[in-house]
N, C-alpha and C positions, 0 to 999 in steps of 0.2 A: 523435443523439448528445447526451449530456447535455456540458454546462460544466464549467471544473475548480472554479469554486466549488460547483456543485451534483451533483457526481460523485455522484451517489444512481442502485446499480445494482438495480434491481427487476426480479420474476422476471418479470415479462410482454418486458423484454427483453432480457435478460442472466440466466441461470442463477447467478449469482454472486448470493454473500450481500451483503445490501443494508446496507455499509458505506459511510460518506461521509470520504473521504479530506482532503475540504473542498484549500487551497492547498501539502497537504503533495502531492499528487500531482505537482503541475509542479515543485515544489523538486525529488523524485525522480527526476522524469524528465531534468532538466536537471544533475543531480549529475553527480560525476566515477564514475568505474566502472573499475577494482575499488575497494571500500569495504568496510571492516570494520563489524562488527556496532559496537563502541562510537565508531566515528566516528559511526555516523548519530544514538547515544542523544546525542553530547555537540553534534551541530551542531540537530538536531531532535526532541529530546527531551522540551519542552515542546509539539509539536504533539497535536493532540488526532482522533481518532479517533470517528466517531458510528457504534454500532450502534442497533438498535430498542430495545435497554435499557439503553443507559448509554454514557458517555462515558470514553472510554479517552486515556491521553496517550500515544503511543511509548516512550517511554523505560522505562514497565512493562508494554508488548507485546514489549518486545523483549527486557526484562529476562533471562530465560526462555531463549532464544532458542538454539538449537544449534549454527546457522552463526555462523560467524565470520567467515564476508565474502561479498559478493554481485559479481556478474561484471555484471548489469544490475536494469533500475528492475523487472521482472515480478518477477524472483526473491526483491525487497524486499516485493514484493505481496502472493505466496506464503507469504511466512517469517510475513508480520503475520494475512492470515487464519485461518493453522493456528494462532496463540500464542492467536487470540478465538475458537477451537475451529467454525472452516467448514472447508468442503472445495471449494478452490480449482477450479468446476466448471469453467471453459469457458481453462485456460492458453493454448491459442492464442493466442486472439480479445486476453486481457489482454496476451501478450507483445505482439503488435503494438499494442496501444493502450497500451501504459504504455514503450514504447520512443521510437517517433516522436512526434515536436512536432509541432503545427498551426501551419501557415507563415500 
């Protein structure tokens, strides 16, 4: 299992496009739920997002962004792969890992 500072998902183990969510993943995970699309741009908006070619901040992934609120942390997962143009391959596997905390 990778770290939440080095959440880097490569296809050798995870099908999912190899974005690094870096410390915005545990802020999300541990967010309150339901949330709206502009609560997350105005509390995490400046966090930054790493693909293989660029660096993205939230608040212009989200910009974009159709849903206007989210019921849990996968569906926030979901909403930011599709706005950097992936296809969210493996939602299981991510619901259960972007829902539960590491005790």
């Amino acid at each position: 299992m990778s770290s939440d500072n080095t959440d880097r998902e490569t296809e050798a183990h995870d099908p999912a496009p190899p974005v690094t969510f870096g410390p915005l993943k545990r802020a999300l995970r541990e967010h309150r739920y339901p949330v709206t699309t502009a609560e997350l741009i105005e509390q995490y908006g400046a966090a930054e997002l790493e693909t293989p070619t660029a660096t993205e901040r939230l608040d212009d992934v989200l910009e974009g962004c159709e849903r206007t609120q989210f019921r849990k942390p996968s569906e926030v997962r979901g909403a930011i792969l599709d706005a950097l143009g992936y296809d969210d391959a493996s939602p299981e596997a991510a619901g259960e890992e972007w829902t539960r905390l590491p005790r």
